[in-house]
C-alpha positions, 0 to 999 in steps of 0.5 A: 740301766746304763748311763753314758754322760757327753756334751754333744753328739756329732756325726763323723764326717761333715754333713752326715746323719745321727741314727738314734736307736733302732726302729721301734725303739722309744726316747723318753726324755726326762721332761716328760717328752717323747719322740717315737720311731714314727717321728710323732713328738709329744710333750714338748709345749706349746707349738701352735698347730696339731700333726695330723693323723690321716687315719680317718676315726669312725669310734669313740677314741682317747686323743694323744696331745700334739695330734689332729683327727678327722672324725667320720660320724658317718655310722653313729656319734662319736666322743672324743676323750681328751688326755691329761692336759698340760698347759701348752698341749694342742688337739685338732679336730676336723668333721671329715664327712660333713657329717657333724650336724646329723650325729654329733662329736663329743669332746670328753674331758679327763677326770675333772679337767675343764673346757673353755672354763667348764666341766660340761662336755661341749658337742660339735654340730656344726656341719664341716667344722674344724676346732683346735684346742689348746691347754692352758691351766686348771682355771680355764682347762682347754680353750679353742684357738682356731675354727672354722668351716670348709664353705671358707674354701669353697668349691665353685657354684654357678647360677643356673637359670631358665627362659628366653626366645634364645639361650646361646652359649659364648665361644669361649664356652663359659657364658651363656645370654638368653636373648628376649626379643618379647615378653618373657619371664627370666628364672633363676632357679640356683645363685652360685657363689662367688668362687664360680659365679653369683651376678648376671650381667643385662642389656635392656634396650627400649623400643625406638620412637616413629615418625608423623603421617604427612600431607603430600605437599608437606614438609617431612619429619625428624627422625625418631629416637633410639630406645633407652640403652643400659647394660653392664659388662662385668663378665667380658672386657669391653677393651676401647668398644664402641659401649664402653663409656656406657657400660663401665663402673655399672655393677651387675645385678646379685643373682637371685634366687626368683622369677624376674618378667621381662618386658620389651618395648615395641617400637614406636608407631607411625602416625597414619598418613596425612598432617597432623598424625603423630607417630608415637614414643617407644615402649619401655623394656625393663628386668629387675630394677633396671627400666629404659625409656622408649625414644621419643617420637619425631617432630613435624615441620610446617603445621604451626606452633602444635605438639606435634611439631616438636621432638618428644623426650625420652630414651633418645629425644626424637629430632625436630621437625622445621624450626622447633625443638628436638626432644631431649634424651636420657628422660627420665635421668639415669648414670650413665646416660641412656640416651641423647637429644634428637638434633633440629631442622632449620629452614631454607635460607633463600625460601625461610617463609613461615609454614615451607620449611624447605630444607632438612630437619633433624635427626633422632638421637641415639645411645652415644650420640646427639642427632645431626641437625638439618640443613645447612650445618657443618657436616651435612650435605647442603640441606639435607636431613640430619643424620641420627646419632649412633648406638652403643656397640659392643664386640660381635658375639658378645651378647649373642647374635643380635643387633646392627652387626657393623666390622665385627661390632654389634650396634644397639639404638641408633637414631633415625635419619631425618627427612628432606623437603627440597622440590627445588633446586633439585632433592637433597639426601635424607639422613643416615639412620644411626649404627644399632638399627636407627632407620634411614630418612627419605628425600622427595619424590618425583611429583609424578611419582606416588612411590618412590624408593629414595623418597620412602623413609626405613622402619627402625630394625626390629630389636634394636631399638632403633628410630624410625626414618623421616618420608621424604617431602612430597610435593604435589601431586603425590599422595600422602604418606604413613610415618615409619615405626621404630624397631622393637627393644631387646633385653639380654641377660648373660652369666658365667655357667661353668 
């Protein structure tokens, strides 16, 4: 063998190459290291990461030092013989076909080498697992430095479910809501993951509180309260809409793998016509663990000092009739709020004898606002009804079709208008239902006049959970007159799906 001895070896001209050899031809170099005409170095100690063979190993095979394998045990088991190790020597193994769980990789090694400190041979069953194994001495043999699985890059999965009187899909086309306008069950039958998605977002929204029955020579009623409004937002910016201070920091709920029944809440019932009838309180709408109250019914004037006359509590709290108090809202208590107070009547300052109340009582309260009071109030027509607080509204489409749609924005739980009684000097106007379906109050009738369409009070809108508007006050000769009832809840459930 010949043997030519230089200190270094250099290309002629700056920046050329050095050609070492033919191809084919293997350099052995004396620490036992080799380099082969493929550009494969083995024997040069420890580098911290394998060179992977992409020739895929569907048989038992003797892996060579410095190389990783993708082991397909597609067709059987397969063992993998380790060579002789020397310390700083690295080997990767990968399960190509996630199949390691069904047939199992052996990991052999030579002679009576040790892995991890043992002479049994360990089997790798996990299904998609990658090893890397490095040498280290006789004591310890070869230990794992490196594992883990492909779910830690997975591929995007999505929750997919079923129910609902509606399923709509978002104009962007990666959403889905299904809208319950009634009673239902919502069913998740897969939860995503997090790289696609594994939360649903929800808005439940309880049914509105209605109005009292009136005598006809009595005063009107409050307006009733919107139904409980809660939501999150987390698949959609909520930007400056009119929902956002209700719908921000309010986590989704986990995705899960079950049957949830939804309910949605009626609206509130009218009382039946003539004094004394109280209307009722909205019912409840619930999904998961999430339940909104229904808004509370209207107060009455001119009875006394009874039940009826007060606002009730609940959702929103229902506006006060004459004097006495509105109900309080966001009852029961839950952050952020779901509801707010109804406002109060007040009576006529140049007719304030007890049982009159001549003038405008108050309006329902809605999801973002308190209801206006009646009568002579900043803001308010001379004695005319209060107006209901407004609803929460959110971008047109959002959660589909639904809701009070007002420029583009759809409102949920308004308020009802609260009716006037002012036979003389001439009526006054009733309040304005609040935006999200809250029902507009009434103003008196002509005493001639049986009906009357400024005099008749609007149910809440259906779906909305908006309360209902106050009848105007008849005075006599005219009939007596039913309560208006608050519109029905909703409860929407919106998801990434692709």
């Amino acid at each position: 063998m010949s043997e030519i001895k230089v200190n270094k070896i250099s290309p002629r001209t700056a920046c050329g190459t050095v050609t070492l050899g033919d191809s084919g031809d293997t350099f052995t170099i004396p620490s036992g290291a080799t380099i082969t005409n493929s550009g494969t170095a083995t024997g040069f100690g420890a580098t911290g990461s394998a060179s992977w063979d992409t020739t895929v190993k569907t048989s038992t095979f003797t892996a060579v030092a410095g190389i990783g394998y993708f082991v397909d045990t597609t067709g059987g088991a397969i063992t993998v013989n380790l060579p002789a190790g020397t310390a700083g020597d690295v080997i990767a193994i990968k399960d190509y076909a996630g199949t390691f769980d069904n047939n199992s990789c052996t990991v052999s090694a030579n002679g009576s080498e040790k892995i991890g400190g043992s002479t049994v041979n360990p089997e790798l069953a996990t299904e998609g697992i990658a090893v890397t194994i490095v040498y280290v001495d006789s004591t310890q043999g070869w230990l794992v430095t490196d594992d883990g699985l492909q779910t830690s890059m997975p591929s995007p999965e999505y929750v997919v479910a079923t129910g609902g009187n509606t399923i709509t899909t978002s104009p962007c086309g990666n959403y889905k809501s299904h809208i319950f306008t009634g009673p239902g069950t919502f069913q998740i039958t897969a939860v995503g993951n997090a790289a696609g998605s594994n939360t649903v977002d929800y808005l439940v929204v309880a049914g509105g509180g209605g109005t009292p029955g009136m005598a006809h020579s009595n005063t009107p009623s409050g307006g009733g309260g919107a139904g409980g409004f809660r939501a999150s937002a987390t698949t959609f910016s909520v930007g400056c809409q009119p929902a956002k201070p209700l719908v921000c920091g309010v986590s989704a709920l986990a995705a899960t793998a079950t049957s949830f029944p939804i309910t949605v809440g009626s609206g509130g019932a009218g009382g039946s016509s003539g004094p004394g009838n109280a209307g009722s309180n909205g019912g409840v709408s619930t999904f998961s663990t999430i339940t909104s109250a229904g808004g509370g019914r209207a107060g009455h004037g001119c009875l006394g000092p009874t039940p009826v006359d007060a606002g009730q509590p609940g959702g929103s709290g229902g506006g006060g009739g004459g004097p006495y108090p509105a109900g309080t809202g966001n009852d029961p208590s839950v952050s952020p709020p779901q509801g707010n107070p109804g406002g109060v009547g007040t009576t006529h300052p140049t007719n304030p004898a007890p049982g009159s109340d001549n003038t405008g009582l108050g309006g329902g309260g809605g999801a973002r606002a308190v209801g206006s009071c009646g009568g002579d109030v900043p803001n308010n027509p001379p004695d005319g009804g209060g107006d209901g607080g407004d609803g929460a509204g959110f971008a047109a489409n959002t959660w589909g079709v639904t809701g009070e749609v007002v420029s583009c924005v759809q409102y949920f739980a308004g308020g009802g208008g609260g009716g006037v009684y002012t036979p003389n000097p001439s009526p006054n106007p009733g309040g304005i239902g609040g935006l999200g379906g809250g029902g507009n109050g009434g103003s008196p009738a002509n005493p001639t006049c049986v009906t009357n369409p400024a005099r008749d009070g609007q149910d809440g809108t259906a779906n909305t959970g908006g309360g209902g508007g106050s009848n105007g006050g008849a005075p006599s000769p005219g009939a007596n007159f039913s309560g208006r009832s608050g519109g029905s809840g909703i409860v929407i459930i919106r998801y990434k799906f692709q």
